[in-house]
Backbone bond lengths (Angstrom), bond angles and torsions (degrees), N, CA, C in turn:
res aa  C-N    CA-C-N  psi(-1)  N-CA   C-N-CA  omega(-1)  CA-C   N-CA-C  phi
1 X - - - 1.457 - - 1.519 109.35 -
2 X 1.628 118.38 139.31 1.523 119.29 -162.05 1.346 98.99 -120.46
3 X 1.116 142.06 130.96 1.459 141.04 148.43 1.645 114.69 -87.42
4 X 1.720 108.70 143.54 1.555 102.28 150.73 1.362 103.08 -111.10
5 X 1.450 107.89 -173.97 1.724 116.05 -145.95 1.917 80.19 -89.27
6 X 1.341 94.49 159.29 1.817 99.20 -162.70 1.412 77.24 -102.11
7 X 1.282 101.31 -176.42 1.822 132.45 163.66 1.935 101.46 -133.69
8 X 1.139 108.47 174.32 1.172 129.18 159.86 1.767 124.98 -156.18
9 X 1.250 112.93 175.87 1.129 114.85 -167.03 1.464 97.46 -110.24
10 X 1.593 109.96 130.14 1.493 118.07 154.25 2.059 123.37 -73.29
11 X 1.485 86.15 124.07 1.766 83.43 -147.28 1.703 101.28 -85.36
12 X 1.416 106.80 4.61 1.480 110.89 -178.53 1.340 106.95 -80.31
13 X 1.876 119.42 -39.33 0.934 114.27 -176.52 1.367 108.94 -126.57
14 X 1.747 134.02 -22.47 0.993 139.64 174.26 1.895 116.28 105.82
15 X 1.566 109.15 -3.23 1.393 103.97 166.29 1.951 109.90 -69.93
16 X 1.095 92.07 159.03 1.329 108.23 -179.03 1.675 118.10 -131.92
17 X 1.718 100.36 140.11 1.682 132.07 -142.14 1.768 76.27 -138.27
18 X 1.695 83.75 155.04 1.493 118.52 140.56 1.589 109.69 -75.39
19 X 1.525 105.07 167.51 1.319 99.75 164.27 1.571 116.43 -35.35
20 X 1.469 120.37 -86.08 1.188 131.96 -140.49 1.594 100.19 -70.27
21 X 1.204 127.53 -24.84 1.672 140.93 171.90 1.472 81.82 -66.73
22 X 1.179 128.49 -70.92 1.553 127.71 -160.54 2.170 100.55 -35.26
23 X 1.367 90.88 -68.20 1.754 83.56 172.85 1.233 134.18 -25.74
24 X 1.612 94.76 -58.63 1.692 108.27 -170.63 1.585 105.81 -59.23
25 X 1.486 125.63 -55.91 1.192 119.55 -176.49 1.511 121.95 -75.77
26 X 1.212 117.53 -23.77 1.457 109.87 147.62 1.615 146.68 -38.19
27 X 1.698 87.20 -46.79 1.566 90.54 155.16 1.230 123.15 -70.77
28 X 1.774 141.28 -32.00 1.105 129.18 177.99 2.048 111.09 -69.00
29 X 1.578 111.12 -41.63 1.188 124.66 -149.12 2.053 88.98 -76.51
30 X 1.029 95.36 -36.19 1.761 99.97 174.79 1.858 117.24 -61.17
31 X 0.844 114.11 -36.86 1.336 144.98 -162.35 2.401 85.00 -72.44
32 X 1.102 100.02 -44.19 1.481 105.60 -177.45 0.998 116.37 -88.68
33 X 0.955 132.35 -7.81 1.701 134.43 -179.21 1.629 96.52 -92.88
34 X 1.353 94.38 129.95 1.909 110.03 171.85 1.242 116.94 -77.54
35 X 1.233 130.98 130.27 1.427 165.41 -114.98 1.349 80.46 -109.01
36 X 1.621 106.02 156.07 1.641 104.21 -178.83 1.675 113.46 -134.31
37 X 0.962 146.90 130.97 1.478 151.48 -130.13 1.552 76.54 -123.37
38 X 1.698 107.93 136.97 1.600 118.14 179.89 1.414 89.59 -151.93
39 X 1.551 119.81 114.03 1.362 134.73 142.76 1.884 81.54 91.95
40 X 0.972 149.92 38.67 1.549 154.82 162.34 1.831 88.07 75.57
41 X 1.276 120.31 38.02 1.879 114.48 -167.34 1.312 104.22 -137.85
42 X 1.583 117.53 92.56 1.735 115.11 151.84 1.987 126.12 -9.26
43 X 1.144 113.38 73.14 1.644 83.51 175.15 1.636 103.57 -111.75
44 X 1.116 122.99 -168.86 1.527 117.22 -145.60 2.232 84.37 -156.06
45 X 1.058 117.59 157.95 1.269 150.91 -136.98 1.547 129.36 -146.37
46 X 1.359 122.14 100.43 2.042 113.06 -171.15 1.403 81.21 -83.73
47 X 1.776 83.22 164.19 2.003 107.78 158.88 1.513 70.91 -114.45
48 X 1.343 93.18 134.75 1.669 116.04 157.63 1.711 95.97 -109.27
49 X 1.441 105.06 170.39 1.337 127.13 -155.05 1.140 97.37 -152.87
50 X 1.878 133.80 96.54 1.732 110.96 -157.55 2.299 71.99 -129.32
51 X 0.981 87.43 152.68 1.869 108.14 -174.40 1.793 101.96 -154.77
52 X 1.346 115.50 144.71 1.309 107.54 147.78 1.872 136.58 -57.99
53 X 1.488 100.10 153.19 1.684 84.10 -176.57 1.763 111.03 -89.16
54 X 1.516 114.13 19.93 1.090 117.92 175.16 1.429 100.23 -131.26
55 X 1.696 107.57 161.40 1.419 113.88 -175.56 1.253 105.71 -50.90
56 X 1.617 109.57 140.01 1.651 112.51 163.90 1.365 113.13 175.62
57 X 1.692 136.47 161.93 1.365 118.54 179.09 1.318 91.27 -98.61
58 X 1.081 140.28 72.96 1.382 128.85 164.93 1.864 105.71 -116.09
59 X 1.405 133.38 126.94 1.484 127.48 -168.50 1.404 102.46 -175.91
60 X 1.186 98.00 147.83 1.651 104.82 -173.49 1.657 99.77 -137.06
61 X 1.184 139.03 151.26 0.891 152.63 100.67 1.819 154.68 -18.41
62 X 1.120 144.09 53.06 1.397 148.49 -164.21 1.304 139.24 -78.13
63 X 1.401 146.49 134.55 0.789 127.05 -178.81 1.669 99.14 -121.65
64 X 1.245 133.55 127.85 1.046 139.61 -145.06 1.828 123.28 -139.33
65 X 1.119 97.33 96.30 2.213 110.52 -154.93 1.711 87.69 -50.76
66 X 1.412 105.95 156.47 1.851 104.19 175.91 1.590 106.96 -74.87
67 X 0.952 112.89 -23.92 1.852 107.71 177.36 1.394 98.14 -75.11
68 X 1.448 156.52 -33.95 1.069 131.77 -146.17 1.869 107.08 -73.76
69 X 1.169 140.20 145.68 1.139 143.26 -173.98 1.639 108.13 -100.39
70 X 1.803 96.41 167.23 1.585 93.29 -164.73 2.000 89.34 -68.14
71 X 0.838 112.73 -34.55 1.884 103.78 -177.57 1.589 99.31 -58.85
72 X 1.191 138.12 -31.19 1.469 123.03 167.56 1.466 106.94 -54.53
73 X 0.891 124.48 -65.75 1.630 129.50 168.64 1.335 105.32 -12.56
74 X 1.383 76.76 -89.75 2.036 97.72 -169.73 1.403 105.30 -21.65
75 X 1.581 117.10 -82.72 1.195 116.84 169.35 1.581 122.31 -15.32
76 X 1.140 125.36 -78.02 1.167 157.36 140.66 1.881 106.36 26.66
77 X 1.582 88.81 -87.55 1.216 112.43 166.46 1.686 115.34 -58.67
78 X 1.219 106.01 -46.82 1.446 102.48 -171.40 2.330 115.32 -54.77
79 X 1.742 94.89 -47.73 1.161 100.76 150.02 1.420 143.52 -41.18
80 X 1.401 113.70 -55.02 1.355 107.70 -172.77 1.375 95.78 -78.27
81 X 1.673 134.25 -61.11 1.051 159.87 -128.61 1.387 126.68 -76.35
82 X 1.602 94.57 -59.51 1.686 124.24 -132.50 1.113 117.97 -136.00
83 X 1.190 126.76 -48.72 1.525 130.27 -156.82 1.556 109.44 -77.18
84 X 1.453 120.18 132.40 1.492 122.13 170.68 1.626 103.02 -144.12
85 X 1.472 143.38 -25.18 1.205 145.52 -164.60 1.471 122.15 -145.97
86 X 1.082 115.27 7.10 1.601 126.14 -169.10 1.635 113.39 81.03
87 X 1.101 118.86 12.39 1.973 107.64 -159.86 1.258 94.48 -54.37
88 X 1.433 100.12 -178.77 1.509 130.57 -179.29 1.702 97.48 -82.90
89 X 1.639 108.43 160.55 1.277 123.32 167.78 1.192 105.77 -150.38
90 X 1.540 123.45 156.02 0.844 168.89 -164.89 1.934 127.82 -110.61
91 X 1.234 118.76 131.00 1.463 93.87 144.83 1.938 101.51 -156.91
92 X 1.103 104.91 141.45 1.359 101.41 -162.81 2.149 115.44 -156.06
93 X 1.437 103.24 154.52 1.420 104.24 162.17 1.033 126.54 -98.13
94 X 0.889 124.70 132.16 1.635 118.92 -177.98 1.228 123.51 36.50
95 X 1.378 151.66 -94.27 1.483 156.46 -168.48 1.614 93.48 -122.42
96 X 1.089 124.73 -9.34 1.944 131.92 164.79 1.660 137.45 -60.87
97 X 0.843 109.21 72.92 1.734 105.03 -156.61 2.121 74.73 -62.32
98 X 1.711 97.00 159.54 1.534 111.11 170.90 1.556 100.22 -126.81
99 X 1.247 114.18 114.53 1.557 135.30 152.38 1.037 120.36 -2.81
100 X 1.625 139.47 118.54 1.477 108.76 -159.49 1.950 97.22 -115.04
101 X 1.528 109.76 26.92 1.356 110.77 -178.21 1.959 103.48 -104.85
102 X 1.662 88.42 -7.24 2.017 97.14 -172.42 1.849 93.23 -64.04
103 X 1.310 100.78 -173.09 1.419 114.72 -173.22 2.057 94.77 -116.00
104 X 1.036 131.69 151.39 1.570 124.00 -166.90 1.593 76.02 -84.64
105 X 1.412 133.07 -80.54 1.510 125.96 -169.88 1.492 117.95 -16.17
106 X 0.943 126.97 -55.41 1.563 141.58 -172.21 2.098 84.04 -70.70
107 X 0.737 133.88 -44.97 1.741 116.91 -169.55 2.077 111.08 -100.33
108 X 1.117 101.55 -13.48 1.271 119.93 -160.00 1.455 113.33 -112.52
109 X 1.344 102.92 119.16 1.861 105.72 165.56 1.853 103.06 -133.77
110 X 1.427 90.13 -179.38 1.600 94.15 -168.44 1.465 114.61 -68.23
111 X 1.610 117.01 137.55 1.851 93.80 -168.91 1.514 110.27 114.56
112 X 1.415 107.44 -32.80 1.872 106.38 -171.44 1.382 89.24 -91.55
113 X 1.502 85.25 163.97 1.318 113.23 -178.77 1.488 119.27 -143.98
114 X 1.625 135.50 126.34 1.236 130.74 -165.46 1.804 95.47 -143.86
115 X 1.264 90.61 150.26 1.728 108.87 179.61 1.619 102.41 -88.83
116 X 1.415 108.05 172.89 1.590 118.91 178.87 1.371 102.03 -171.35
117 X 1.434 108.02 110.01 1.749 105.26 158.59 1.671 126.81 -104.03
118 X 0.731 130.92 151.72 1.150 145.89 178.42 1.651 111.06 -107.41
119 X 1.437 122.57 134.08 1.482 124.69 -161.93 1.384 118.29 13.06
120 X 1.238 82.83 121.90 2.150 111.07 -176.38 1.626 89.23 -75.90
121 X 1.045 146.11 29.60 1.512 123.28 153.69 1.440 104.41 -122.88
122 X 1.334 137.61 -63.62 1.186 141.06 176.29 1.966 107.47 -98.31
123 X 1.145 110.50 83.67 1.393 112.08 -156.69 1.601 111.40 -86.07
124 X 1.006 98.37 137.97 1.947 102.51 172.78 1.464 97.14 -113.95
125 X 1.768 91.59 117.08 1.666 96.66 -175.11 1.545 106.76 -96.95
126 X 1.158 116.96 148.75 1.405 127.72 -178.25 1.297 115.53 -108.24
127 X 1.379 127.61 155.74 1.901 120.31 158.74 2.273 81.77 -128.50
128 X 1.059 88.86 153.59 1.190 116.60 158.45 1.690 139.72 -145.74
129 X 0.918 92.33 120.18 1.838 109.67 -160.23 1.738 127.41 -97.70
130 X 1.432 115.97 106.86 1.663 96.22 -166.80 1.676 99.90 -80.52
131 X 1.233 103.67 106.58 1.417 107.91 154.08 1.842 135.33 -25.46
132 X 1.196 94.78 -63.03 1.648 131.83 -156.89 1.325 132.57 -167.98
133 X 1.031 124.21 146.70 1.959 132.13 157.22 1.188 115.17 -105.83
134 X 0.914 137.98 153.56 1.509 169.93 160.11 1.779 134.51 -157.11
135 X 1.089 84.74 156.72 1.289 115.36 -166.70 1.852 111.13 -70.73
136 X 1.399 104.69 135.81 1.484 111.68 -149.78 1.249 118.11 93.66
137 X 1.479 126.36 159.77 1.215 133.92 137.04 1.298 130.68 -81.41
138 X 1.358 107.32 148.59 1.776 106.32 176.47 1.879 105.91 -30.92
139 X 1.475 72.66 151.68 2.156 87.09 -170.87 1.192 109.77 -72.66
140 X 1.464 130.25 146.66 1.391 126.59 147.20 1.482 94.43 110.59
141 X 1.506 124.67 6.65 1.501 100.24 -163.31 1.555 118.16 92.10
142 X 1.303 116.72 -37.31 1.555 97.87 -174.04 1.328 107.71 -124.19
143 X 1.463 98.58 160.90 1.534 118.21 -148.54 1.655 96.20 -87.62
144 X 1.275 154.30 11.68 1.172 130.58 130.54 1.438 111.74 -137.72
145 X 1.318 108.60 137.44 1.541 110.44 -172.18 1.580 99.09 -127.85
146 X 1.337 104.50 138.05 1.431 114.59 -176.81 1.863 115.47 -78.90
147 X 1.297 114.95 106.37 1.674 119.27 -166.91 1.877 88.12 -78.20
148 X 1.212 127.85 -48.74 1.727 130.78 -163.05 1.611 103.45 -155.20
149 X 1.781 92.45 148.56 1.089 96.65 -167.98 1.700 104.20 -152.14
150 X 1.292 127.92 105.09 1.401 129.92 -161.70 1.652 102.97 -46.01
151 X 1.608 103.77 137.76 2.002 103.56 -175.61 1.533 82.05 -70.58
152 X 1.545 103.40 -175.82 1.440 122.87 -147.48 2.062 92.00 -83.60
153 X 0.933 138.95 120.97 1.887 135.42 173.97 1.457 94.63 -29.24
154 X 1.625 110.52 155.18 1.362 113.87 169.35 1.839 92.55 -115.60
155 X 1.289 94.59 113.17 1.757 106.71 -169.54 1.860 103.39 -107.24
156 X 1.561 105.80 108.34 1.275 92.34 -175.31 1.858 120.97 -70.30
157 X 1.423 124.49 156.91 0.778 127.24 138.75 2.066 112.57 9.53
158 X 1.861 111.43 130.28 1.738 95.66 155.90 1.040 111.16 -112.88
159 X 1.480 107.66 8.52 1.780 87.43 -175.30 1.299 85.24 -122.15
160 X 1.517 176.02 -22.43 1.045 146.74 -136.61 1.924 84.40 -151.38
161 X 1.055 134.34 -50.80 1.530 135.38 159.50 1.320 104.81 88.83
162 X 1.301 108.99 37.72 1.794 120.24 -178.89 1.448 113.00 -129.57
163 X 1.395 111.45 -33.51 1.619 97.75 170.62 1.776 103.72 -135.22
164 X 1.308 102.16 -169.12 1.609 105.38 -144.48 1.795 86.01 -92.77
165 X 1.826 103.46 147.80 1.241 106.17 -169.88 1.888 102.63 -90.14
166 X 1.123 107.34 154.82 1.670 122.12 -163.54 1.723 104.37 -128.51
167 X 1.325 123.23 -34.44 1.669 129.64 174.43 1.087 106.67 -143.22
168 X 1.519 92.95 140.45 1.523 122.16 166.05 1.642 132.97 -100.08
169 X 1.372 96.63 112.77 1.326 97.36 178.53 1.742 128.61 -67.70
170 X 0.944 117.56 115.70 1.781 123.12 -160.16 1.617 104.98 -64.72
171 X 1.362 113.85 -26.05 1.459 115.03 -166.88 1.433 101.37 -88.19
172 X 1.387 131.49 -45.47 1.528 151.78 -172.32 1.589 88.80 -63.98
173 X 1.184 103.28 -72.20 1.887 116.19 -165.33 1.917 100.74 -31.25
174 X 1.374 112.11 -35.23 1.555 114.35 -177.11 1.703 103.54 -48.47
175 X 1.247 111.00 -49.39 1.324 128.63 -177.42 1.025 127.37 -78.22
176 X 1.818 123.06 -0.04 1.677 125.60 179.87 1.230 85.49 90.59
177 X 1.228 169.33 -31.16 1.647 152.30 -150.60 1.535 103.49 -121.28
178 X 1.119 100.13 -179.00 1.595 122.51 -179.94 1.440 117.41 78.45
179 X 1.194 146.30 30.13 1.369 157.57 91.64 1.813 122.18 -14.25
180 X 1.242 79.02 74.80 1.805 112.22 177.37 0.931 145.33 -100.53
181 X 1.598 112.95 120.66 1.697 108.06 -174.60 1.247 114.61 -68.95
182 X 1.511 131.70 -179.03 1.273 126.43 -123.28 2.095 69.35 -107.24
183 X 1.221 134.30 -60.50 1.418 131.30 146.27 1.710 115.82 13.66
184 X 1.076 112.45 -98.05 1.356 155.98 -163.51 1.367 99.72 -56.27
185 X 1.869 107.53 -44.86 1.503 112.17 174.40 1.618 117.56 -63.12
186 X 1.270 102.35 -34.71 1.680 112.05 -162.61 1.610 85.30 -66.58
187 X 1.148 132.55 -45.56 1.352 130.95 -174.03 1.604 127.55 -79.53
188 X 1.518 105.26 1.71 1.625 101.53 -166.16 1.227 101.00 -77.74
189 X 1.591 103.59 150.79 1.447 117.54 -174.13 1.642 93.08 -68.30
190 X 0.870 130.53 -97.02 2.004 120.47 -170.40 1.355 120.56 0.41
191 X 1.843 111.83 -25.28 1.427 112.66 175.18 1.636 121.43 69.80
192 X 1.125 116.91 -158.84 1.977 107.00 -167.60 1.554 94.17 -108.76
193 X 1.389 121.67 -14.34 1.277 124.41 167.32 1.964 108.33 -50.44
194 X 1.061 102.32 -44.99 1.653 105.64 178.21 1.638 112.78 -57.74
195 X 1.286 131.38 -6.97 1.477 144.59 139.75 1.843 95.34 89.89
196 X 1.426 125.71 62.39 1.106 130.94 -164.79 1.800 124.17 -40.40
197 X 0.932 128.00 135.17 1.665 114.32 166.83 1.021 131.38 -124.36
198 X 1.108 135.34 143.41 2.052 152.16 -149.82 1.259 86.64 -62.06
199 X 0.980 106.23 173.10 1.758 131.74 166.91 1.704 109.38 -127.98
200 X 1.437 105.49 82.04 1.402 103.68 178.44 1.770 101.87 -87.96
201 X 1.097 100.15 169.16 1.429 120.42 -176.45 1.526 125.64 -65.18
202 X 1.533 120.64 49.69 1.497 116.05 -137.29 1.864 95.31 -150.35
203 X 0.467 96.08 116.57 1.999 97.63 171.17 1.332 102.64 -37.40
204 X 1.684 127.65 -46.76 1.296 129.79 169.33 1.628 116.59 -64.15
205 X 1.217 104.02 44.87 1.815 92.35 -176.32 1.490 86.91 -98.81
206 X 1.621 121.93 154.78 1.193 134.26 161.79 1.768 101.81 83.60
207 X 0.944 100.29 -20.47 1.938 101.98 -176.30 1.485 109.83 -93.01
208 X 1.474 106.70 131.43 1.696 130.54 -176.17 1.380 107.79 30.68
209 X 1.339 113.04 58.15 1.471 113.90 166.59 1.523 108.43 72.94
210 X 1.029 129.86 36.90 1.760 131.39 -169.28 1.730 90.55 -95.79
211 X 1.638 90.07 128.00 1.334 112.96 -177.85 1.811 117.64 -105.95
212 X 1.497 100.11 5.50 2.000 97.96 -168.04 1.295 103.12 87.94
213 X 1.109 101.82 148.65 1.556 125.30 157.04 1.827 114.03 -62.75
């Protein structure tokens, strides 16, 4: 399976970055947005920066209220991301598991960095990165709002390697292959008996039956 390098859209204003461009202008484009007064009380706001800890275009962008807790996250992630079976999660430093009832503000300044896995058998490893603070809380009322979000990989075709793959074969996928255009699928030897699956936009695509959010 091949990736090219993604882009995403900055949703404050709508220019579009690579990941690591995505950062840089985040910090300026954040910096312009007016601060928001909740209950007559200053509260203040991370950009998280969440990527896999293995190669991949999969990366999101966050903007993250100081009350929200690492179980807001979790959730969070598990929704957009992750979730297919209930597994266990994690989020931790080094040999440190972190509490998932703490608040990230109370453990977190700009600069840290903490891991997160998601199911201890077929694991989707995470890094998560505090960007920044600012002033306000996440917009709209809720405690994490997505600032960027990598467009979906353009993953060619494995068996024919000419147009973009649309299903995944579960039996092939064991083996690195079966990433199939919608073509190629109608014809795979495994057939529809092999119980095909989407390719949503998620580091978890192709893993333990993960269907998207």
């Amino acid at each position: 399976m091949r990736h090219k390098a993604t882009k995403g859209a900055c949703t404050l204003c709508g220019k579009e970055y690579a990941r690591s461009g995505m950062g840089k202008h985040l910090a300026s484009c954040l910096t312009q947005q007016p601060a928001e007064l909740v209950e007559d009380d200053q509260r203040f706001s991370l950009h998280l920066q969440v990527m896999t800890r293995y190669p991949s275009d999969y990366w999101l962008h966050l903007q993250v209220d100081e009350r929200a807790t690492f179980k807001t996250l979790d959730t969070f992630l598990r929704n957009l991301w992750l979730e297919c079976c209930g597994h266990m999660s994690q989020f931790f430093v080094g040999q440190q598991t972190i509490g998932m009832q703490g608040r990230l503000a109370a453990s977190l300044r700009s600069g840290d960095e903490i891991d997160y896995d998601y199911d201890m058998g077929e694991t989707t490893e995470l890094r998560i990165k505090v960007l920044g603070e600012y002033k306000g809380p996440a917009p709209s009322g809720k405690s994490i709002t997505i600032l960027a979000r990598n467009h979906p990989p353009e993953i060619p075709c494995d068996a024919c390697e000419q147009h973009p793959a649309v299903r995944i074969c579960p039996e092939c996928n064991w083996e690195g292959e079966g990433w199939l255009c919608q073509e190629c699928a109608t014809g795979h030897s495994c057939g529809d008996e092999a119980g095909y699956l989407p390719i949503p936009n998620s580091p978890r695509a192709g893993v333990c039956g993960y269907n998207g959010a």
